[in-house]
C-alpha positions in Angstrom: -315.2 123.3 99.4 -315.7 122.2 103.0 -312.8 120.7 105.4 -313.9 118.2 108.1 -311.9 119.2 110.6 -313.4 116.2 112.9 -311.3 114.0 110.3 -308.2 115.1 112.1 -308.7 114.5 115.2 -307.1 111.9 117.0 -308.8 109.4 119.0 -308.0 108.4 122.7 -306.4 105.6 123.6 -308.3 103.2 125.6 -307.1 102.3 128.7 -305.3 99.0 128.2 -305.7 97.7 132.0 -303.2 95.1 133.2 -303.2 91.3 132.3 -304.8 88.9 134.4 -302.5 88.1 137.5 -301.1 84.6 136.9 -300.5 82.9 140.4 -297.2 81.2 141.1 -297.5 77.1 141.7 -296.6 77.5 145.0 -299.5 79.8 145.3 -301.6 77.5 145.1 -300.1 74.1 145.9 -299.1 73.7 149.5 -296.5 70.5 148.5 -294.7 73.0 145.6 -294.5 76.0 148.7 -293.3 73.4 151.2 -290.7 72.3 148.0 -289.4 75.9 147.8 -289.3 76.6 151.7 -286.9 73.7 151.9 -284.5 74.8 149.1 -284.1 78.1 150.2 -283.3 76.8 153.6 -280.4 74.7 151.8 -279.1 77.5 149.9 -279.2 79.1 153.4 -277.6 76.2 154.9 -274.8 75.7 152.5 -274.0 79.7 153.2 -273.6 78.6 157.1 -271.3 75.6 156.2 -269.6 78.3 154.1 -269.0 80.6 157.1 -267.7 77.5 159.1 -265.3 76.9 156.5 -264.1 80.7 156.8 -264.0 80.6 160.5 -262.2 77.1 160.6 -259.7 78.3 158.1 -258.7 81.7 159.7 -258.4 80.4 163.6 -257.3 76.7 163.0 -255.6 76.4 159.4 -251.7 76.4 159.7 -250.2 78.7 156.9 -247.9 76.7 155.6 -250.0 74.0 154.1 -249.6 74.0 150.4 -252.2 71.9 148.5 -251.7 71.1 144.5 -254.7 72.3 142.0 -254.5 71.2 138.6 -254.9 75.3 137.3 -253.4 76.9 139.7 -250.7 75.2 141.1 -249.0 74.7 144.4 -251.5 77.2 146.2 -251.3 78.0 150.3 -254.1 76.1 151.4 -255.6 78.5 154.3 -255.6 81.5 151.4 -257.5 78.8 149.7 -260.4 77.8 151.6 -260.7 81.5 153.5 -261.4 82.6 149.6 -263.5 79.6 148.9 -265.4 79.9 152.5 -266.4 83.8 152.1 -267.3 83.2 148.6 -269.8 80.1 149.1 -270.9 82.1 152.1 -271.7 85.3 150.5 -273.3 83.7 147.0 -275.5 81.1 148.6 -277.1 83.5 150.9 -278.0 85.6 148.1 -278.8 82.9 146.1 -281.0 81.8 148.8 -282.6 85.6 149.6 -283.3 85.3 145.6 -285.3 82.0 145.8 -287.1 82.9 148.6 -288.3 86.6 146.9 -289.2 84.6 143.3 -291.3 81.8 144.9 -292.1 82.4 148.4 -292.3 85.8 148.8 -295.7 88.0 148.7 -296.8 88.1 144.8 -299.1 90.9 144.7 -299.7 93.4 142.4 -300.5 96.8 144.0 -301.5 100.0 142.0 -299.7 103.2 143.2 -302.2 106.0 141.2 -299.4 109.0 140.5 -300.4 112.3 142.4 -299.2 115.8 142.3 -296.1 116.0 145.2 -296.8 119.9 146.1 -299.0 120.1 149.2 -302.4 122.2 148.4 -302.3 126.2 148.7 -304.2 126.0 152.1 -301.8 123.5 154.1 -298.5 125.8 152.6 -300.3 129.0 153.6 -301.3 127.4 157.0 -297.1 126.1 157.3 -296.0 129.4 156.6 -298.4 131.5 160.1 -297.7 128.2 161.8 -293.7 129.0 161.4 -293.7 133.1 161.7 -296.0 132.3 164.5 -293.5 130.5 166.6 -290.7 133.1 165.6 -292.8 136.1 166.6 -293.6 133.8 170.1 -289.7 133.3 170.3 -289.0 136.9 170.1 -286.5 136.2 167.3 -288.1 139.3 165.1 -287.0 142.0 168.0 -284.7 140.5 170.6 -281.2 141.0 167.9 -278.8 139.6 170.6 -280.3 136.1 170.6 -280.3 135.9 166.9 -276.5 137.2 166.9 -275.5 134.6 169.6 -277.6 131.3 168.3 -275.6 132.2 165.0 -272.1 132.2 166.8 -273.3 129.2 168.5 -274.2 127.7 165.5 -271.1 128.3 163.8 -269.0 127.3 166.1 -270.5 124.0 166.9 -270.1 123.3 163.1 -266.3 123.6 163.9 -266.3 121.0 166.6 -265.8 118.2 164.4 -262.6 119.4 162.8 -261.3 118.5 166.5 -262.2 114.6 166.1 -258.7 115.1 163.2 -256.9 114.9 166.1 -257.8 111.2 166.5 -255.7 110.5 163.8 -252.4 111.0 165.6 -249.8 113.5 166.8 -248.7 116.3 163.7 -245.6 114.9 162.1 -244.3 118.4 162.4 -240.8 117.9 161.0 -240.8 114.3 160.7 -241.0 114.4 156.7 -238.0 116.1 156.4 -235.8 114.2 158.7 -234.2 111.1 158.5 -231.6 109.0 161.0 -228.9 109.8 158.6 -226.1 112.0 160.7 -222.4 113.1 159.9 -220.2 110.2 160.2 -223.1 107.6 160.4 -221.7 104.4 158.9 -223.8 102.5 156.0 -224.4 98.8 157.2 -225.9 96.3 154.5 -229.9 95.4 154.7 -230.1 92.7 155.7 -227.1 92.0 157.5 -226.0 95.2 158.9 -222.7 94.7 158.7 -220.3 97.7 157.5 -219.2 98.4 154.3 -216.1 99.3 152.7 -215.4 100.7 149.2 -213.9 97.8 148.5 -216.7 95.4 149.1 -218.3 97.0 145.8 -216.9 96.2 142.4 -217.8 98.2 139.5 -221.7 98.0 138.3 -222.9 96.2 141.5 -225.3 97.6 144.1 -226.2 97.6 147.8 -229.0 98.5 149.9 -228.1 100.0 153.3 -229.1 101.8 156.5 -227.8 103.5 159.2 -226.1 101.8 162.1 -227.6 101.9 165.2 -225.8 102.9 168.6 -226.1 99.6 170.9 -229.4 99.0 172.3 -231.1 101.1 169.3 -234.3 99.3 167.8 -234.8 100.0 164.6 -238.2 101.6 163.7 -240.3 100.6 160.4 -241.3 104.2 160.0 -237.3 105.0 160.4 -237.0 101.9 157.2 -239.1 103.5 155.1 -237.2 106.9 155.2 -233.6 105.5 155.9 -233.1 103.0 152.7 -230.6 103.9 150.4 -228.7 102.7 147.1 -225.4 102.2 146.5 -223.8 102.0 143.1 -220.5 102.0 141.8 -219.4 103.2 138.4 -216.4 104.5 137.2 -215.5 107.4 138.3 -215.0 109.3 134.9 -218.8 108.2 133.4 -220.1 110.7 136.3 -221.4 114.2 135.0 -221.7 115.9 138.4 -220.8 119.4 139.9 -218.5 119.9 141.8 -220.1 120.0 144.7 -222.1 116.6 143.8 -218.6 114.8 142.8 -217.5 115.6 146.3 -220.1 113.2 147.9 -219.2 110.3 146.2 -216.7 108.0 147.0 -213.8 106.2 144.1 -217.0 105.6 142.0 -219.5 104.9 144.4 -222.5 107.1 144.6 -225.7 106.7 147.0 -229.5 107.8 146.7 -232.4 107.2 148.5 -234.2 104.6 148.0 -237.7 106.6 147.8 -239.4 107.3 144.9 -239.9 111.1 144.6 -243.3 110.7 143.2 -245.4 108.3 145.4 -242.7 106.5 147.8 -242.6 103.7 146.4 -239.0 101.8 146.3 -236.7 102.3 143.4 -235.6 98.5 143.2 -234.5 98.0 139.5 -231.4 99.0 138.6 -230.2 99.1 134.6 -226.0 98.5 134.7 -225.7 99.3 130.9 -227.4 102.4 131.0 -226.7 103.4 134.7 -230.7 103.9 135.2 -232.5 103.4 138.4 -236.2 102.5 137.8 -239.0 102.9 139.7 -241.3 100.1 139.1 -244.4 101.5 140.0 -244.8 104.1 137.5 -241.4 103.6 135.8 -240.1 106.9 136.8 -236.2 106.6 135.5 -233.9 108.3 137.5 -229.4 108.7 135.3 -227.0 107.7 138.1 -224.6 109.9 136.3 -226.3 112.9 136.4 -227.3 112.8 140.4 -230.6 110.2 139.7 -232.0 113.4 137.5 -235.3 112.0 136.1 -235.5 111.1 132.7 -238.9 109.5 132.2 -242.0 109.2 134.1 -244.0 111.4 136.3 -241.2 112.2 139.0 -240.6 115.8 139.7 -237.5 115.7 141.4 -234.0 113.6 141.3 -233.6 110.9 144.0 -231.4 112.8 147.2 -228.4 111.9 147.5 -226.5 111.4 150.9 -223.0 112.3 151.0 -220.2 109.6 151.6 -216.9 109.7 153.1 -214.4 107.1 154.9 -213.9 106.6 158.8 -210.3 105.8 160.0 -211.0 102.4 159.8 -211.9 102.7 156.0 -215.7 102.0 156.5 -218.2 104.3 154.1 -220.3 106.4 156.8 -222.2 109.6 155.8 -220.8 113.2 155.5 -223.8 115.0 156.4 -227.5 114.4 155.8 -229.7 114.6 153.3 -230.1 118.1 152.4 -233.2 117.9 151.2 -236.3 115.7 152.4 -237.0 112.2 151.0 -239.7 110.5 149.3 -243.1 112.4 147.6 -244.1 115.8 147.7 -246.3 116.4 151.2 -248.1 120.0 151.6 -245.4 121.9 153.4 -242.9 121.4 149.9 -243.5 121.9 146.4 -242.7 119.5 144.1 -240.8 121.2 141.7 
């Protein structure tokens, strides 16, 4: 019995080609071109106005104009039409760049024929004399010292960049582990500044202060964003403290910084049944009665708290500073 092995081969494809090129109308009707060239310059056109619209809104626009939309409301009317001027100015230039590619544009059809990307054997050959050629010319093959010293100068000039960090500002140093908070600094209300007595606190309410300032003192945003801090009242028995911990608080009141110990952000919300301060960023839960320790969320550590005392006029003013830096972890502390 015979096989016919020609029975199982399989035949070549034919090569398909490509389908006729069809031509655009504006091709090959002037009028349907000039139709097209026009559009796109209104798309263009309506972009510009767009751009006015932006421009007008941002230097002339008061900002507090409120206009009514059915949706949305009482909306500020310069937000509005800044939003509204970028937008049309953005999407009708693209709109218009789109236009002008599908009908205007250059429509033909090219053939790229695919190629092997390695150079031939005689140009690499030819590459590598050309480049030991030079080196032996250069004397880098037998003259050590200028090979030891371009490398030093080559590493060090990769180094010279690390120097443009210092255009990002002075080294806060200790900065991050200072506040303005001093022995016998009295707590004054924010907003308001005005000094506070234990008295001026009833059980379950809570105040945010700062530190006075000496007369003449400005008072610094960076300085805010350290300096906030929390005061809350409770009855004295519901604490669970140390004794050392008891001893900063004041007939009930106790005070914590303001500064979330995970990311900064401010500890705002404040739960009088449970005696929990929340975080409302990441609702890290801090117990008043057990020194802010955190009960839930991604905090590492309890809130600080400042020491309080009275003055001889009976105003609440700080023991002693924080004893420990405020806010998140930087690199110079862990964050257990």
């Amino acid at each position: 019995m015979t096989t016919d092995n020609h029975s199982k081969e399989i035949a070549p494809l034919s090569d398909p080609g490509i389908p006729e090129h069809v031509h655009r109308r504006t091709d090959t009707d002037p009028k349907a071109a000039k139709k097209a060239e026009r559009q796109v310059a209104i798309l263009f056109s309506i972009s510009a106005i767009g751009t006015i619209l932006f421009v007008y809104s941002y230097t002339f626009m008061s900002g507090d104009i409120f206009v009514f939309l059915p949706v949305m409301g009482s909306t500020n009317a310069k937000q509005l039409f800044l939003g509204l001027g970028m937008a049309i100015s953005l999407f009708f230039i693209g709109l218009g760049a789109v236009h002008w590619a599908k009908m205007l544009m250059p429509d033909n059809e090219i053939i790229a024929h695919r190629h092997e990307f390695r150079s031939e054997e005689s140009d690499r050959e030819d590459f590598v004399k050309t480049v030991k050629a030079g080196a032996e010319a250069a004397g880098l093959g037998r003259r050590s010292l200028i090979k030891r010293s371009l490398g030093a100068a080559l590493g060090l000039v990769g180094l010279t960049p690390l120097l443009l960090l210092r255009d990002l500002g002075p080294l806060p140093k200790d900065d991050f582990t200072k506040t303005s908070w001093k022995a016998g600094t009295r707590l004054v209300t924010d907003p308001g500044n005005r000094p506070i007595k234990p008295s001026d606190l009833e059980v379950g309410a809570v105040a945010q202060v700062l530190p006075e300032l000496q007369p003449g003192e400005l008072r610094k945003l960076e300085n805010i964003g350290k300096d906030a801090v929390l005061l809350i009242r409770i009855r004295p028995e519901e604490f669970q403290l140390d004794a050392e911990r008891l001893s900063w608080t004041h007939e009930g009141i106790i005070a914590f910084s303001k500064i979330c110990s995970h990311m900064g952000c401010a500890v705002a919300l404040y739960e009088q049944q449970t005696k929990h301060l929340l975080c409302p960023c990441h609702q890290s839960t801090f117990d008043v009665t057990r020194a802010a320790k955190v009960i839930f969320g991604p905090s590492a550590r309890p809130l600080p708290q400042l020491a309080l005392m009275i003055d001889a006029d009976g105003y609440l003013v700080a023991k002693q500073p924080f004893t420990e830096p405020v806010g998140p972890s930087f690199w110079e502390r862990d964050s257990a």
